[in-house]
N, C-alpha and C positions, 0 to 999 in steps of 0.2 A: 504494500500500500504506500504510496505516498505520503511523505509525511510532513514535518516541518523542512526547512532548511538550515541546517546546523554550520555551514562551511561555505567560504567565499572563495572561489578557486582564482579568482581575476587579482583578488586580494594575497594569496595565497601565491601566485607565480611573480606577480612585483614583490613582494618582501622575498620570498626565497632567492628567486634571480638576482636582487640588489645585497644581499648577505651573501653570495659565492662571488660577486664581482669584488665587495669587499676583501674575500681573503684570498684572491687572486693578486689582489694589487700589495696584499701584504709579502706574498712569495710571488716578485715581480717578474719571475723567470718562465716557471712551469708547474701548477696544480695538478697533482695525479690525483682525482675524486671518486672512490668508490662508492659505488653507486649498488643500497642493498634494493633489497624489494624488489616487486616487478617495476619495469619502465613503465609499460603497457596493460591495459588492463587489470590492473591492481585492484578487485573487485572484491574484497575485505576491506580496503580503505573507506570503499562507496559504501560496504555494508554499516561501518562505524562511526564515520565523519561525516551523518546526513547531507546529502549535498555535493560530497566529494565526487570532482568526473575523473572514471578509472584513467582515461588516458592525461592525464593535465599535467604528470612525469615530461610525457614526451610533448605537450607543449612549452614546459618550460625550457628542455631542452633546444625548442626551433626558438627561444628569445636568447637563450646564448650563442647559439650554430654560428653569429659569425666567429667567436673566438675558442670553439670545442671540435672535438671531435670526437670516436667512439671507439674503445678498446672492448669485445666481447670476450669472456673469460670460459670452459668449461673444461670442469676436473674428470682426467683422463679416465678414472675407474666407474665415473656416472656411465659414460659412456661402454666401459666396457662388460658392467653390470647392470645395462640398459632402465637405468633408474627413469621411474615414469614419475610424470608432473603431474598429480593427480585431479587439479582442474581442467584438465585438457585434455587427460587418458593418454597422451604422448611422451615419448622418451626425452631425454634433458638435450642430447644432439637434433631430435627433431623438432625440439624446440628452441635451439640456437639458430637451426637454420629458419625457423619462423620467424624468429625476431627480428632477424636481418631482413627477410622480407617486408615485415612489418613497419620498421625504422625507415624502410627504402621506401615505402607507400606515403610516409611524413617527410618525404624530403631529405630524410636524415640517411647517410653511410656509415658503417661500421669498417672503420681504418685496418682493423686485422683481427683476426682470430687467435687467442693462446690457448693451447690445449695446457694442463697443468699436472704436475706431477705426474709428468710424462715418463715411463718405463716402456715403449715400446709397446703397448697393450695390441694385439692383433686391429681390435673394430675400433679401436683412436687410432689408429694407422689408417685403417679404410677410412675415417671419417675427413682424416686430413687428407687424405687424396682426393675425395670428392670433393673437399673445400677448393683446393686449389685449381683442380681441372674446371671448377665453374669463375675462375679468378681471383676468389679470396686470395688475402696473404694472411699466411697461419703461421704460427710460431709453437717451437715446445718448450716449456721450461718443467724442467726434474725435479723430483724434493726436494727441498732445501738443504745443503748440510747440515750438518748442525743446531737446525732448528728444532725445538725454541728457548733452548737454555745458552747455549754454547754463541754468543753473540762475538766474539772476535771470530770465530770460521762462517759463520750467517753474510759478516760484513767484510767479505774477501773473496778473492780469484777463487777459491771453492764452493762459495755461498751464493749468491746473489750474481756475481762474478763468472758464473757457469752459464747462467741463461742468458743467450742473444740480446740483445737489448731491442726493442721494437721502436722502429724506426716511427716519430710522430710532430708535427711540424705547428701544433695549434698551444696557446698558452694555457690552455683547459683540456685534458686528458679525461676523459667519463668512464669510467671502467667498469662494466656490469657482467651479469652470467645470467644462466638463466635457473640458478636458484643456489641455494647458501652451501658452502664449502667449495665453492667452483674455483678458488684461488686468489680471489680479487684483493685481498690486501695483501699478499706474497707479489701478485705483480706489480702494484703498485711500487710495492718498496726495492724491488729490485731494480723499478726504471729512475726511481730517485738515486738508486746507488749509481748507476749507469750514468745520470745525468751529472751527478758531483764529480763524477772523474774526468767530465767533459767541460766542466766548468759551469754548467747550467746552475743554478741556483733552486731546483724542483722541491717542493713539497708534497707531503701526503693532508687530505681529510678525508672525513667520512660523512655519506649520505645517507640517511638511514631515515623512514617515515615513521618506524616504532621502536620502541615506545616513545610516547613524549614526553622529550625529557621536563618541560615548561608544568604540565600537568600534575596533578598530586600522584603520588606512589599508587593509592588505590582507589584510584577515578577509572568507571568504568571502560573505557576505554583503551588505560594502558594493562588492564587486566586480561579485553580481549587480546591483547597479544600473547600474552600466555597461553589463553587459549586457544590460539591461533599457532604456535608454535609449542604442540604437547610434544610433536616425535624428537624435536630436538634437545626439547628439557629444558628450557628456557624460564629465567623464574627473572622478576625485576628487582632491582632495591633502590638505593638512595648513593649517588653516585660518591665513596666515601673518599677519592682525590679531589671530585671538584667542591665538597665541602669544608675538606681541610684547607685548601687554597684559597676561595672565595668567603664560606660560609653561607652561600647559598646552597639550599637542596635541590637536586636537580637528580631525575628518574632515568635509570639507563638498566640493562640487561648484564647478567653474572658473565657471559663470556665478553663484551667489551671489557666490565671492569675485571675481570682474572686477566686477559693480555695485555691492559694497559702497560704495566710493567716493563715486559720485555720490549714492547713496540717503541715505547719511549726512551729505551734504552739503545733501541736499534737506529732511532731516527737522531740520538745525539752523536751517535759514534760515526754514521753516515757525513749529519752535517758539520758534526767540529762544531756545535753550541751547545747553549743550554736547555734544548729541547725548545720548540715549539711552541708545545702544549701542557697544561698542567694537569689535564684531566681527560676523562674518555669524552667527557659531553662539550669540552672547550675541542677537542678533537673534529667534534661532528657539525654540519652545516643546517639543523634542521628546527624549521621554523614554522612548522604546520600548527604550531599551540596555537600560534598569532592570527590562523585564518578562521579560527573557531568562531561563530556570531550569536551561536546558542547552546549556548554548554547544556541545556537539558537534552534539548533536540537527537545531540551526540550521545550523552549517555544512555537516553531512551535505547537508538540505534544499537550500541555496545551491547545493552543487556540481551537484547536481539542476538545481538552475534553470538553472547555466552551459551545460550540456551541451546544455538543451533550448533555451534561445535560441541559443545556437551550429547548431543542428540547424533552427529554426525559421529564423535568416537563410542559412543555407544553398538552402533551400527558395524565402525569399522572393528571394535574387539568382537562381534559376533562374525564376524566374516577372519578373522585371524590377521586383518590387517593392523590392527593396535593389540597395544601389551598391556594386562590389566591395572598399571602404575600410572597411564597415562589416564586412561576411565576414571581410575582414583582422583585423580587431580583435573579432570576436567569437570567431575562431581563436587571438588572444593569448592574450585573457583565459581558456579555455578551457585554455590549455598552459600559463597562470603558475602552475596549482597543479597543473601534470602529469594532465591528464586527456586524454580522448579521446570519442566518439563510446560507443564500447562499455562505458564508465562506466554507461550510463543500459539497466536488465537488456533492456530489451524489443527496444532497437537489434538486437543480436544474435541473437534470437528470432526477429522477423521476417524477417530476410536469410536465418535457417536453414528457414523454415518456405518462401518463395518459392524457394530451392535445392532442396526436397527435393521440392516440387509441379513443378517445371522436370526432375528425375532422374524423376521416377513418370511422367509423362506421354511421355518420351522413353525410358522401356523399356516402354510402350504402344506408343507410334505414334511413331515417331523424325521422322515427316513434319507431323505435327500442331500447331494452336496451342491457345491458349484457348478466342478465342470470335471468328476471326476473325486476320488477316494481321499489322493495325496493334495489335498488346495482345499486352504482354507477360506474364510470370508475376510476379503482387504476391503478397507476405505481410503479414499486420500479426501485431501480438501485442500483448495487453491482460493488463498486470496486474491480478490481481483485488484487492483490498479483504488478502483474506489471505497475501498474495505468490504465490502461485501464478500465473504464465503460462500465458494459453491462448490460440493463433494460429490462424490464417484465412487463407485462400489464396482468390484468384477463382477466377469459373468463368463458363461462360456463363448462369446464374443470376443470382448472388451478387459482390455487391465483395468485396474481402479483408477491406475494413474491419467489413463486415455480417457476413461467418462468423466472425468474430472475437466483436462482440459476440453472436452467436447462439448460437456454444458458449460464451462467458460466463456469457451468464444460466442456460444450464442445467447449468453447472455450480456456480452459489450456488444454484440451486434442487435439486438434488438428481438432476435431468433425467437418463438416459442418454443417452449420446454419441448413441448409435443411433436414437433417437427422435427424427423433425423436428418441430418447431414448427411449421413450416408447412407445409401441403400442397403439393408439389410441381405439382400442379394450380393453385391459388391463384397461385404465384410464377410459372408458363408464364403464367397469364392475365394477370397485370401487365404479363409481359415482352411478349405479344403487343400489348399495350393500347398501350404507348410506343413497341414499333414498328412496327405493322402500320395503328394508329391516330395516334397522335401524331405517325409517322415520323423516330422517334428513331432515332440508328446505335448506341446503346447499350441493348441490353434489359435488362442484367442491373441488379439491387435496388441502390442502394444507403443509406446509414444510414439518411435520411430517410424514403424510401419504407418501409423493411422497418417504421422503427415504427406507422407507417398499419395494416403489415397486420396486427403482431403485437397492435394492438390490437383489428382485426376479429376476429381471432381468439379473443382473448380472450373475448369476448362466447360463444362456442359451449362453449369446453373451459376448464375449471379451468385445467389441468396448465398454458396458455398463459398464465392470467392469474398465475400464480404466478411466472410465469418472468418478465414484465412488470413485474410488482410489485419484483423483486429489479433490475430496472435502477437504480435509484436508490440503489442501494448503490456505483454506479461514479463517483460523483461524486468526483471529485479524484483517480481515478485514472489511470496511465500509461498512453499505447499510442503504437506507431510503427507508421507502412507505408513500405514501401519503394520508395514512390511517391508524388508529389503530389497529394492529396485531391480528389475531385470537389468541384465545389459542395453536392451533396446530401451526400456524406459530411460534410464538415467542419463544414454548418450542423449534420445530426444527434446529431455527439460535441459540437459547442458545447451545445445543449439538456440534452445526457447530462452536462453538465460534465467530461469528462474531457481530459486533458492533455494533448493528442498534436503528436508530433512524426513530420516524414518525412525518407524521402531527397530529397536535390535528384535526381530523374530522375522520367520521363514512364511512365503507364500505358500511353501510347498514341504514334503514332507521329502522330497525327492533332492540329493546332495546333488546333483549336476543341474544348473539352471542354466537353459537354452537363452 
């Protein structure tokens, strides 16, 4: 649902862009800027910072384009352990080479590729050959010596000193990956070393959108990051170098302040000073506290997000994608600001919608099931754009999640309930298709399928393509089932962009889900 407006992004790209020109002209040579987070699409941000537009990264990026350029980072073992990005269902190399597409769509180029702690891995070898046979320039840099204690072989012909130095011509260096441990502050610092022995004057900071450091310790929003980062154990506190220096509190994350140490140890012996920086959070360039225009608006959103990461690692320790330490703590954080589950409107929608199709069908036929022995009774429920809830149950047709968006769209289109969209015929022919053909044990549609049809359909009847045309309004909006997503469902709501979250329990009784 749309809500308030929490966040100024107009506001938010002049303070950020004029705070990096700032400590540009402080290191008047060359700023290497790691850049965490997504560039692109940062749709956690949009989830928390009401108001936040995913892409407003890469427009602040085209208000510095004339004095930056783009260093892409990713660590050699994502790719050879094909680690998947799980917003996207893609691997972290298919998602590097998305992004360079993506950047190239805004105008913006990606200067080279470094693959990172490069060993010769077989499929980081293939990856660097198809970078470079399509023109990329790619670079490999090896673990570091001596990293992370041993700071005289880090900061020498061994260390830092082994890796290429990447050739780059702009006074603003961006250094990003396409997600955390890709290497971006090991490159960083090695082109700062590269650069001091050239005479260059180069410095390191850090870009990072969370936590905010401006923000209190346990403002719902630097909480959602926690939330938000349960795989990597991530917990926040109170920045205790940039308090001892300043005396102000300022919020930052346990692995900036655990490596401040060495880094600032690495960045004195590199530049021959007294260090830079006094702190992790004097370190960092990050000014998103300052665009906030309704601090409730944003909290409201955060608790949002709590509930639904709470509900999403629920989901994923039933599926064996989370470890029960993580559920722990996303069940804390969940209950430190007294919430629950039913917080989030659609939770309860669903459960009442799959009770009420489980009661109708058992004052029909008390002997009867769905659609078959192993399937149980699912509900979902999708908030529309204008708060309104509209739910979906299966059937031997239809997923929960497909009737859901099907009485959606006609209900922003104006559709009567009564009126299907698709012909009943149509939908038997599919279901026959996948099982009678395919030999699927599941006939009934779900999301992804149904939009195949509801676009055939569109082609024959207005009244379809109207109802089609208003899916696009569901983007960023909520839904839950009260069951684990098929693959075809959860690719579909990704495409639709909407927000959904499930119960941890099974459609089906059956361990292989088509």
């Amino acid at each position: 649902m749309a809500g308030k407006v929490g966040f100024d992004n107009e506001k938010y790209i002049a303070e950020q862009a004029s705070f990096i020109r700032e400590r540009m002209r402080r290191f008047d040579s060359r700023l290497y800027l790691e850049f965490g987070g997504k560039i692109l699409a940062d749709f956690h941000a949009a989830r928390v910072l009401a108001g936040y537009d995913p892409n407003v990264k890469v427009r602040l990026l085209k208000e510095l384009e004339k004095d930056a350029e783009i260093v892409l980072c990713i660590h050699a073992g994502a790719i050879e352990h094909r680690k998947m990005r799980a917003d996207y269902g893609i691997t972290y190399d298919a998602d590097a080479m998305k992004l360079i597409d993506d950047l190239g769509e805004w105008g913006l180029s990606v200067s080279a590729v470094v693959i990172t702690r490069w060993e010769g891995q077989s499929s980081a070898r293939a990856f660097r050959t198809k970078l470079e046979n399509r023109g990329v320039r790619v670079y490999t840099h090896a673990p570091t010596k001596g990293y992370p204690t041993d700071v005289d072989t880090i900061v020498s012909e061994e260390g830092y000193g082994a890796n290429p130095r990447i050739e780059t011509t702009k006074p603003l260096v961006v250094v990003t990956g396409p997600g955390p441990g890709s290497g971006k502050m090991a490159t960083c610092l090695s082109q700062v070393y590269h650069d001091h022995l050239l005479g260059t004057r180069a410095m390191y900071a850090k870009f990072e959108t969370f936590p905010i450091w401006s923000l209190p310790l346990k403002h719902p929003v630097n909480i959602a990051y926690e939330a938000a980062t349960l795989d990597l154990k991530d917990f926040n506190l109170i920045d205790p170098f940039h308090l001892e220096a300043t005396g102000e509190a300022a919020v930052n994350y346990n692995r900036d302040v655990e490596s401040f140490p060495i880094l600032k140890a690495i960045l004195e012996r590199i530049t021959d000073s007294g260090g830079a920086y006094r702190s992790p959070t004097e370190m960092g360039v990050n000014r998103a506290g300052f665009a906030i225009v309704d601090d409730e608006a944003c909290r409201e959103a955060a608790r949002q997000e709590i509930v639904r990461r709470y509900l999403r690692c629920a989901s994923e320790y039933m599926t064996g994608m989370a470890d029960k330490a993580s559920l722990e703590k996303a069940d804390l954080l969940m209950k430190e600001l007294g919430l629950g589950p039913e917080y989030r409107r659609v939770v309860p929608a669903a459960r009442e919608a799959a009770q009420a199709a489980q009661l109708a069908q058992a004052a029909r036929d008390p002997a009867a099931t769905v659609h078959g022995v192993d399937t149980a009774f699912c509900g979902a429920a999708l908030e529309l754009p204008s708060g309104q809830i509209v739910t979906g149950k299966n059937s031997p047709l239809l997923h929960a999640a497909t009737a859901a968006i099907l009485n959606g769209a006609k209900q922003m289109a104006g559709v009567p309930d009564s009126i299907p969209l698709l012909s009943p015929l149509v939908i038997e022919s599919i279901a026959r298709l996948k099982k009678d053909v395919l030999r699927g044990k599941n006939a009934s549609l779900d999301v992804d399928e149904v939009l195949i049809a509801l676009s055939i359909g569109a082609a024959l009847t207005p009244m379809v393509q109207t109802c089609l045309d208003r899916l696009r309004d569901l983007r960023g909006c909520q839904m839950h089932l009260t069951h684990v997503p098929s693959p075809g469902d959860e690719a579909g709501l990704r495409k639709l962009g909407i927000n959904l979250t499930s119960d941890p329990a099974y459609a089906s009784k059956r361990l292989f889900v088509e």
